[in-house]
C-alpha positions in Angstrom: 0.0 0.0 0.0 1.5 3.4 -1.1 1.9 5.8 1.9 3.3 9.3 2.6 4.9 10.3 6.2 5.3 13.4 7.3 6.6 14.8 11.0 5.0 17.2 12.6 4.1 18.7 16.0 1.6 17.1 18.6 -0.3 20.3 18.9 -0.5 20.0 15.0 -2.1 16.6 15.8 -4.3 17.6 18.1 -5.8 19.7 15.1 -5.7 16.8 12.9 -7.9 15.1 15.1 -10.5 17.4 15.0 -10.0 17.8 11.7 -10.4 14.0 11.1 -13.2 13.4 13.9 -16.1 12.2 11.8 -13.4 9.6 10.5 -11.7 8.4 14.0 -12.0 4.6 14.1 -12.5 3.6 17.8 -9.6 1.1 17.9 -6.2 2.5 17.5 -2.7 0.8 17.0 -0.4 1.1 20.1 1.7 3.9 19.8 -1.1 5.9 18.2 -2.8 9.2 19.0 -5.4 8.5 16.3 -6.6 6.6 13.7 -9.0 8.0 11.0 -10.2 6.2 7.3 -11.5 9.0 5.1 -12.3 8.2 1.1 -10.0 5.0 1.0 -7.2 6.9 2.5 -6.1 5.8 6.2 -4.9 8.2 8.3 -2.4 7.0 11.8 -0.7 9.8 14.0 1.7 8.7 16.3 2.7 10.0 19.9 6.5 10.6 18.2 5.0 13.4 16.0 5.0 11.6 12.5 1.6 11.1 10.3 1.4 8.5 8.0 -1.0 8.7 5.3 -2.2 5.2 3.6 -4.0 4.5 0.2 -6.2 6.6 -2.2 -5.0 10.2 -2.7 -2.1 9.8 0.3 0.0 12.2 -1.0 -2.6 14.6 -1.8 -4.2 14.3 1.8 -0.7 14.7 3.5 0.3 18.0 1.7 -2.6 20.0 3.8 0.0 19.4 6.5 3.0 19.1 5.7 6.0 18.1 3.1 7.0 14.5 3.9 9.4 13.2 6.0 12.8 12.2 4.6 13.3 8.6 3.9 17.0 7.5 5.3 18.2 5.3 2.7 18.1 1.6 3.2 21.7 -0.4 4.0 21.5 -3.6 2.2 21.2 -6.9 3.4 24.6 -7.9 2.2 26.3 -5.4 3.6 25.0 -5.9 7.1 25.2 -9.9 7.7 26.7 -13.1 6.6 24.4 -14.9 4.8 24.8 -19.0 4.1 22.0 -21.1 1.4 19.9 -18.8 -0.8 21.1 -15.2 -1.3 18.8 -12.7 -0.2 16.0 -11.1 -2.4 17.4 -7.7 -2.4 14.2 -6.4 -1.5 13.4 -8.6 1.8 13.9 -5.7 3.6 10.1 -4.6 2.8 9.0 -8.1 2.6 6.1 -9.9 4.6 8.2 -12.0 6.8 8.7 -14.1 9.8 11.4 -13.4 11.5 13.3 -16.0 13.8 16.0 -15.5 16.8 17.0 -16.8 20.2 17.7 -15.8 23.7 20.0 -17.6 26.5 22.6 -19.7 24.6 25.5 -18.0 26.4 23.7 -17.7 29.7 24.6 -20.0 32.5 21.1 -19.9 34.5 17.4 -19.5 33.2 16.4 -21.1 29.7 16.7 -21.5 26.2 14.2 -19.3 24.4 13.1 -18.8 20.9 10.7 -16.9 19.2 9.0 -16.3 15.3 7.2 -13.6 14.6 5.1 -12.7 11.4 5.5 -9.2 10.3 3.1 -8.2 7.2 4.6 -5.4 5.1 2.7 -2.9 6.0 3.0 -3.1 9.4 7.0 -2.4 8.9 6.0 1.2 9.6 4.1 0.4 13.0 6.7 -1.4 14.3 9.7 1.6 13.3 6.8 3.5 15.5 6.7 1.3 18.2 11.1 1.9 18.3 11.6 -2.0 17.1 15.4 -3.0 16.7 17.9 -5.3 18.2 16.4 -5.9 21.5 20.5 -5.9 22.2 20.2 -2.4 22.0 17.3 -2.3 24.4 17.2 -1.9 28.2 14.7 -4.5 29.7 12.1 -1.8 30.6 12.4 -0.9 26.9 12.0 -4.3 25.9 9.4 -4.8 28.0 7.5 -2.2 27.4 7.5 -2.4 23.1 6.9 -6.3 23.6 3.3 -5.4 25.4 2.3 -3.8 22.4 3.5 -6.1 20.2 1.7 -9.1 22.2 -1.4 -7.4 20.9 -1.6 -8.0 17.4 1.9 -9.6 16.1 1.1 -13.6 15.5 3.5 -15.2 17.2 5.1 -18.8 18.2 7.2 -18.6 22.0 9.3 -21.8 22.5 11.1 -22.1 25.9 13.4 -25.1 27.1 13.8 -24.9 30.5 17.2 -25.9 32.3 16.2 -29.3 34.0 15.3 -30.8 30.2 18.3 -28.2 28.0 20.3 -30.3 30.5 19.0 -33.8 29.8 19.0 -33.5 26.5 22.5 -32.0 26.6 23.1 -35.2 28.9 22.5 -37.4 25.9 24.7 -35.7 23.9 22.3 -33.3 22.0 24.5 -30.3 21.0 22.8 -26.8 22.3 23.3 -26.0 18.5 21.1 -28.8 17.5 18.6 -27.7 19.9 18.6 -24.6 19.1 17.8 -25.3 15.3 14.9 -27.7 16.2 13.3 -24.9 18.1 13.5 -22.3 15.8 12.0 -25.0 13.0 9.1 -25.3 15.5 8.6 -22.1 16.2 8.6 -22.0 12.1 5.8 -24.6 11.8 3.8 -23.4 14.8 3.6 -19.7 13.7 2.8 -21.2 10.1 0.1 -23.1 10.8 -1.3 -20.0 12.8 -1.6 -17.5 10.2 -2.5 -20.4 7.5 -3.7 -20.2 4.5 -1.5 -17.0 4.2 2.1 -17.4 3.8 5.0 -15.1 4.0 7.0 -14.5 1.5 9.8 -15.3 3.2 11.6 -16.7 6.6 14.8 -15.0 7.8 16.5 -16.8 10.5 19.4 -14.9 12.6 22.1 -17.0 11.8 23.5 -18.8 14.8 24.6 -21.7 12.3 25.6 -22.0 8.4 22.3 -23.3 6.3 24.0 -26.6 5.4 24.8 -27.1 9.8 21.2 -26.0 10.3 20.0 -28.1 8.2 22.2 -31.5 9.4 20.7 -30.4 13.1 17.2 -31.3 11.6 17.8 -34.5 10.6 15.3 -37.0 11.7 12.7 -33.9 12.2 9.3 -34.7 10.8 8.6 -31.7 9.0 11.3 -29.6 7.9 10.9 -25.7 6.7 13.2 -25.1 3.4 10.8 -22.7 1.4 12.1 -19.3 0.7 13.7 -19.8 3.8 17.2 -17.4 4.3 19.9 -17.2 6.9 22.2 -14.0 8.0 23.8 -12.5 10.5 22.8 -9.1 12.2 19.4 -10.0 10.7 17.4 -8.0 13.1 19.1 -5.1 10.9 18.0 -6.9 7.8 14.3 -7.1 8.4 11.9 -5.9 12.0 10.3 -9.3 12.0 14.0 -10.6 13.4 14.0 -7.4 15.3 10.3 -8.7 17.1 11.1 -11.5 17.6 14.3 -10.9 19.1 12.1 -8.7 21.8 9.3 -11.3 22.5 11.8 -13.3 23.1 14.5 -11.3 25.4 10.8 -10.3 27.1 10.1 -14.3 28.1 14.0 -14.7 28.8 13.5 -11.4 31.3 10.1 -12.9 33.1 11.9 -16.5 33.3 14.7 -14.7 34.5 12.2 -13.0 37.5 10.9 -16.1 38.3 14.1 -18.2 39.2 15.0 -15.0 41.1 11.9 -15.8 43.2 12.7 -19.2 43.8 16.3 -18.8 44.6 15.3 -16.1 47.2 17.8 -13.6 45.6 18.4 -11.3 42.2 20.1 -14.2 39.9 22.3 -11.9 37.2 22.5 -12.8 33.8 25.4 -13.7 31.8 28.2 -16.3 32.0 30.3 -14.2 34.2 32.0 -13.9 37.8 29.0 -12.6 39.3 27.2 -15.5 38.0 29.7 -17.8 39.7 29.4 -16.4 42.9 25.4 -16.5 42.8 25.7 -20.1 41.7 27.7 -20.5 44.7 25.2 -18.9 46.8 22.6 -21.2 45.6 25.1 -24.7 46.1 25.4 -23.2 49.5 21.4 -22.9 50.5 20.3 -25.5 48.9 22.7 -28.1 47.2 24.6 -29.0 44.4 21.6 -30.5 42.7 19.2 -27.4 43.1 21.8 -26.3 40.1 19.9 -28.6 37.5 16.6 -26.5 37.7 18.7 -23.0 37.3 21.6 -23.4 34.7 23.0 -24.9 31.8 25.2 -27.6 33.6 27.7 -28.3 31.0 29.0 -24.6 31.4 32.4 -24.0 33.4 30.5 -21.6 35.9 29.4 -25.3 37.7 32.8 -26.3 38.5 33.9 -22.8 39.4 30.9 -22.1 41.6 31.6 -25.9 42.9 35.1 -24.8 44.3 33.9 -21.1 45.0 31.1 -23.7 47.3 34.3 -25.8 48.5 31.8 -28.9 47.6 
């Protein structure tokens, strides 16, 4: 759908509301001050000051306010990744896509967490709206706070391996690679099956293995995903769906995190480093070397340092 933005003041859209009030739609997109449909053309104001005009006579409708915004010119997908199988189409950027990435690999406690999303093309504005990026970039009450919106009207599929079984199927000698692919293949064919019988046209996965590795880690799977499905690094900067899911899932990895805190009795800290030793010390102390299986990732070398840290 064609669309014009322009920025302006929120006193100027405080006019536009009344200007627009016999064409205000009662439900309004989170981050919105209003919405308004008027002769095919759909009008969204957001509380960061820019307008975006949709449809018939958009650019028509958007000059009685104001010129339009400038557009920052697009990097290219090549140029901000490494990408493995299929090159990408060199306009996925503006794609209908779902978006794949993972939270916790290189955290000693709390799970394994991975999360699709399905972002439609012209939502791509909503989410720039809502400030979706690299949820690395993001302080937890940011992350938080997009990921509520999102949560109410982004389809969706939240996988979560919690520690006791990441560390019995690590015990049979299921790599955290492999279990990482199967998830996000999951999360592939759950979100799929949701928004069937529309498909996207494509699925970006933030690479965390080379296609033909992901692909060997699926072996044995019953229903494998391999259409128009593409692989990069950095792809949350390649396409917001990646950037969504990215959040959704730093957001469950952030509530799983608050909840072992509970149990424990104390703030467990994130990350693989000394801090995390000593609080996996703490927690050998209070309640035993085995109340570690239920926290963290076993097979990481904070167990034996928190073990002599302990003195067990």
């Amino acid at each position: 759908m064609a669309n014009t933005v322009i920025q302006t003041t929120l006193d100027e859209i405080k006019k536009m509301k009344e200007h627009y009030q016999a064409f205000l739609s009662e439900k309004s997109p989170p981050g919105s001050v209003f919405f308004a449909r008027k002769d095919g053309c759909v009008i969204t104001a957001y509380k960061s000051g820019k307008v975006m005009f949709q449809g018939n006579s958009n650019e028509e409708e958007a000059s009685k306010w104001g010129s339009p915004a400038e557009k920052k010119p697009k990097a290219s997908a090549t140029a901000t990744g490494k990408t493995s199988g299929m090159p990408l189409p060199d306009n996925i950027s503006t794609l209908s896509v779902i978006g794949s990435d993972e939270v916790g690999k290189g955290d000693y406690f709390g799970p394994l967490t991975v999360v699709a999303a399905y972002v439609k093309s012209e939502q791509i504005p909503l989410l720039r709206e809502l400030g979706v990026k690299d949820s690395k970039h993001l302080t937890d009450s940011q992350i938080i706070n997009i990921a509520k919106d999102l949560l109410t009207f982004l389809p969706y599929s939240l996988l979560k391996l919690d520690n006791p079984k990441y560390n019995q199927l690590q015990a049979s000698g299921m790599t955290q690679g492999k279990m990482t692919a199967i998830l996000h293949n999951q999360a592939h064919n759950n979100l799929l099956e949701k928004i069937s019988p529309e498909k996207p046209d494509a699925i970006l996965v933030d690479q965390f293995a080379q296609a033909p590795i992901y692909y060997k880690h699926l072996q044995g799977q019953k229903q494998i995903q391999r259409e128009k499905i593409y692989f990069s690094t950095k792809a949350e900067s390649i396409h917001l769906a990646v950037a969504a899911a990215s959040i959704l899932a730093r957001y469950a990895f952030v509530r799983a995190f608050d909840q072992l805190s509970k149990k424990a009795g104390f703030t467990i800290p994130k990350g693989a480093g000394a801090k995390v030793d000593q609080a996996a010390a703490r927690l050998i102390k209070e309640r035993g070397v085995p109340a570690l299986n239920e926290f963290t990732k076993l097979h990481f070398a904070n167990t034996g340092k928190a073990k002599k840290i302990a003195r067990v």
